[in-house]
C-alpha positions as semicolon CSV with decimal commas, in nm:
position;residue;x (nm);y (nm);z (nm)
1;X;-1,432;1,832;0,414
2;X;-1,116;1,635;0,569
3;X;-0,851;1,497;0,373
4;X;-0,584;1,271;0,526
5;X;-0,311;1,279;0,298
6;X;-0,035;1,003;0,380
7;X;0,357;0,977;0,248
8;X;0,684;1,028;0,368
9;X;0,844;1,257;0,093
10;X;0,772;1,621;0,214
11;X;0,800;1,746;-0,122
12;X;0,543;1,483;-0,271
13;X;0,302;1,621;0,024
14;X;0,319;1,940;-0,052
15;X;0,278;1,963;-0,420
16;X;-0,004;1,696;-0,401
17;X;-0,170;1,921;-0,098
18;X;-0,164;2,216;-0,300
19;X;-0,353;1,989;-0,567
20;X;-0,618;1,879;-0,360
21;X;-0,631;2,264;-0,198
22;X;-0,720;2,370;-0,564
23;X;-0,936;2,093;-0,643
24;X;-1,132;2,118;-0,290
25;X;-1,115;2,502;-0,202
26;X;-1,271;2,434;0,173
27;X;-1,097;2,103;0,224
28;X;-0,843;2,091;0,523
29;X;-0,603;1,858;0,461
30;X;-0,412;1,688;0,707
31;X;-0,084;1,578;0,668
32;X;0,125;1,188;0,772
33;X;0,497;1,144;0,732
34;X;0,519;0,807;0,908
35;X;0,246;0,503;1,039
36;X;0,229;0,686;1,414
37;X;0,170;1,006;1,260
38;X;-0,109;0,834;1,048
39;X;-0,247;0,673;1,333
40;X;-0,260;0,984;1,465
41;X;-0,490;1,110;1,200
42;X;-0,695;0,883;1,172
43;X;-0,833;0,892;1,599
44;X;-0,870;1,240;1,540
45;X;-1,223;1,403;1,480
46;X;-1,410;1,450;1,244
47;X;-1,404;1,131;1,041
48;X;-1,211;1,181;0,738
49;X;-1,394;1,255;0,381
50;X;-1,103;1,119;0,133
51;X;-0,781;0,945;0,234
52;X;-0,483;0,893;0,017
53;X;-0,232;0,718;0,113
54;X;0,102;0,589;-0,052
55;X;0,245;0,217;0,008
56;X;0,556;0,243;0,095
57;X;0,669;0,426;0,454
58;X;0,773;0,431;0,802
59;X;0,620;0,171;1,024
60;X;0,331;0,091;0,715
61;X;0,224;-0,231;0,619
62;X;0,001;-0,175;0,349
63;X;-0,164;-0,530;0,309
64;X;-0,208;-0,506;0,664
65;X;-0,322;-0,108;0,749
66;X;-0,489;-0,072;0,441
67;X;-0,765;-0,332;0,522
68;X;-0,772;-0,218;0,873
69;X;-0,827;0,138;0,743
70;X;-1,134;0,052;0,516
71;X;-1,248;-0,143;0,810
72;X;-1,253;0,164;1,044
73;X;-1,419;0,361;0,757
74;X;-1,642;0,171;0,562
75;X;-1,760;0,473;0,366
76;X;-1,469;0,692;0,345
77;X;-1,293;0,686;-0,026
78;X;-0,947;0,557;-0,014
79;X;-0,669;0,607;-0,265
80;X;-0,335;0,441;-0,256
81;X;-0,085;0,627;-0,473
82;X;0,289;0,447;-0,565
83;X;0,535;0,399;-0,815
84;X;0,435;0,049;-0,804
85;X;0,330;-0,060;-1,169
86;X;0,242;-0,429;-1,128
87;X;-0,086;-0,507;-1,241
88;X;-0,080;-0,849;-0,972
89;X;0,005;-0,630;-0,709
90;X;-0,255;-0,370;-0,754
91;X;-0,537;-0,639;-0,780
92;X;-0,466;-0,732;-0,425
93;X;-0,488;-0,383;-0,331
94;X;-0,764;-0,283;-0,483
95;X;-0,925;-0,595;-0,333
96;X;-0,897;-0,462;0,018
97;X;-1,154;-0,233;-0,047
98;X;-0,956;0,048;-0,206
99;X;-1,145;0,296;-0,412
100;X;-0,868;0,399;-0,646
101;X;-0,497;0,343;-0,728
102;X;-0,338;0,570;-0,904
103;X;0,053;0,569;-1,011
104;X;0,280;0,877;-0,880
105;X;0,370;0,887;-1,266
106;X;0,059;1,015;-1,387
107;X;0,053;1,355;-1,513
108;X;-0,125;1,576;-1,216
109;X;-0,430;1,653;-1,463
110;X;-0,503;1,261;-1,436
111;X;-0,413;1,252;-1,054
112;X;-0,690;1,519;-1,025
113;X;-0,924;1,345;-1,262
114;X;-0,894;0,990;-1,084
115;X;-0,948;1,195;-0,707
116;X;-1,283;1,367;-0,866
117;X;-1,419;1,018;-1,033
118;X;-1,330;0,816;-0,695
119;X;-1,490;1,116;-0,469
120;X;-1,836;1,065;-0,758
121;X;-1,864;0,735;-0,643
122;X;-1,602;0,574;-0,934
123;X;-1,358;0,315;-0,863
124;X;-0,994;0,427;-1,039
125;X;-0,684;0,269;-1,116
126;X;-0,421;0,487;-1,294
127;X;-0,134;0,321;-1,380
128;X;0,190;0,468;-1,514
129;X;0,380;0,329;-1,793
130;X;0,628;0,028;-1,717
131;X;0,957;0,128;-1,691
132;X;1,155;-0,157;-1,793
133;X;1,061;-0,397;-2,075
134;X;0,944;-0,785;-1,946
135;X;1,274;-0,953;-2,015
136;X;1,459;-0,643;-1,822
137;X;1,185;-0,672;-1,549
138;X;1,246;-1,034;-1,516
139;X;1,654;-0,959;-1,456
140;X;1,568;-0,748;-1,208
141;X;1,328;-0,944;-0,996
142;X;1,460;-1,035;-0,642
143;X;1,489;-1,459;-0,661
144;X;1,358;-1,640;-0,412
145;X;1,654;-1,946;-0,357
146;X;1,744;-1,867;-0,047
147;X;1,414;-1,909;0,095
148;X;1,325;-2,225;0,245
149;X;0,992;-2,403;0,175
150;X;0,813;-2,282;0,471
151;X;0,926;-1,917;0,423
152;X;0,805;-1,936;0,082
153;X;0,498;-2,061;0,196
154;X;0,449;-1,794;0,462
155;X;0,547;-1,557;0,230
156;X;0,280;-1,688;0,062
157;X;0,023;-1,584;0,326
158;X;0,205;-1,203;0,432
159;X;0,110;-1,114;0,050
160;X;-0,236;-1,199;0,112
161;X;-0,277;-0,979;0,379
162;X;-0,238;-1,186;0,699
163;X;-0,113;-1,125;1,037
164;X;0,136;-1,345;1,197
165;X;-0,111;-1,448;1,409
166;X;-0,363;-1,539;1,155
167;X;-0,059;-1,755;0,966
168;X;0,009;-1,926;1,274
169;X;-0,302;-2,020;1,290
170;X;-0,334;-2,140;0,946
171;X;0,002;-2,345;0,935
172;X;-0,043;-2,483;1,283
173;X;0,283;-2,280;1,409
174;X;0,334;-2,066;1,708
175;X;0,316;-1,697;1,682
176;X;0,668;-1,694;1,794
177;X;0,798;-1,933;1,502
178;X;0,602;-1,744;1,263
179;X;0,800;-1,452;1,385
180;X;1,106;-1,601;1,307
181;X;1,031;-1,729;0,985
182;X;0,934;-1,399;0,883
183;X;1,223;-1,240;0,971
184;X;1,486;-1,502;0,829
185;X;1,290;-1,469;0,519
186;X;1,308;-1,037;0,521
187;X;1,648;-1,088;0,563
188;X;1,748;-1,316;0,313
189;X;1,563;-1,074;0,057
190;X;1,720;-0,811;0,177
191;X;1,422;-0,600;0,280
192;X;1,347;-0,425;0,607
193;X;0,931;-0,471;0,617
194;X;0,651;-0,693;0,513
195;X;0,502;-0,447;0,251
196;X;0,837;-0,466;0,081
197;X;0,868;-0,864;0,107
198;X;0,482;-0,865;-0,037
199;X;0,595;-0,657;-0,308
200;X;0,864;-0,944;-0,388
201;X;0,669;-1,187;-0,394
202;X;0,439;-1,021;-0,616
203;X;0,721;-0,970;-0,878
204;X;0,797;-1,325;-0,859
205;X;0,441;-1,452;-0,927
206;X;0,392;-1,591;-0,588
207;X;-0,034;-1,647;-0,544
């Protein structure tokens, strides 16, 4: 059995290898700290058995790589683990194909649990318990004012999932004005990658 496990905390890794090493004595598991090292994985042989993969790192899109991932490996169970805790959020991750989600909050017993139900054919999502109230959430939601129309729009679209390619075609723009768009729009919220600007506009009820 193969196990890619993906995430860019070194500590994370290695407590949540040693949890899968218990859980699947004869597993090898095979370790990412960044997208390239990822990619890495995933050309090498055999095909993987169980991938788990967390949201947020290095060169990772997650609407984006995820898809692409369950695309490559129609069969293969894949598990996104995060501190992310909004429900919107996961339902567009779970609708790439994803068979589990499960918080980095969770107690390890229900990490383990979740693994063994997704690897029996079960689909999983493990959340952990909100950390702010809704009124404290909604304080601390990045606002969207300094976004123009358009960038809200393609915003829009790079929560979904899409490509700059695939917006340009949908809006009618060139690839290179879709570029720009997307990164006025990263700047003014202050964040450094798509999966982070998806995120946003998640938290701000964008559909």
């Amino acid at each position: 059995m193969r196990i890619i496990l993906a995430d860019d905390h070194p500590l994370y890794r290695s407590g949540m290898k040693l949890l899968l090493e218990g859980l699947f004595p004869q597993a090898t598991v095979d370790e990412a700290g960044d997208a390239d090292a990822l990619n890495a994985q995933i050309l090498r042989s055999p095909t993987p058995d169980l991938i788990i993969s967390d949201l947020l790192f290095p060169g990772f899109d997650y609407m984006h790589d995820l898809k692409r991932m369950r695309q490559t490996f129609a069969l293969c169970p894949i598990i996104a683990v995060s501190m992310l805790n909004d429900p919107i959020e996961i339902d567009h991750i779970m609708g790439l194909g994803l068979n589990g989600f499960v918080s980095k909050s969770v107690p390890s017993g229900q990490m383990l649990d979740a693994i063994e139900s997704v690897m029996q054919g079960q689909i999983e999502v493990r959340m952990g318990e909100p950390s702010l109230s809704p009124d404290q959430a909604l304080l601390h939601k990045p606002q969207l004012e300094d976004l123009t129309p358009r960038q809200i729009e393609i915003l829009k679209l790079l929560r979904h999932g899409l490509s700059n390619k695939e917006i340009a075609r949908k809006l009618d723009l060139s690839p290179f004005t879709v570029r720009s768009h997307v990164s006025a729009l990263m700047k003014n919220l202050g964040v450094s990658n798509r999966a982070a600007a998806s995120a946003i506009a998640a938290s701000n009820g964008l559909a």
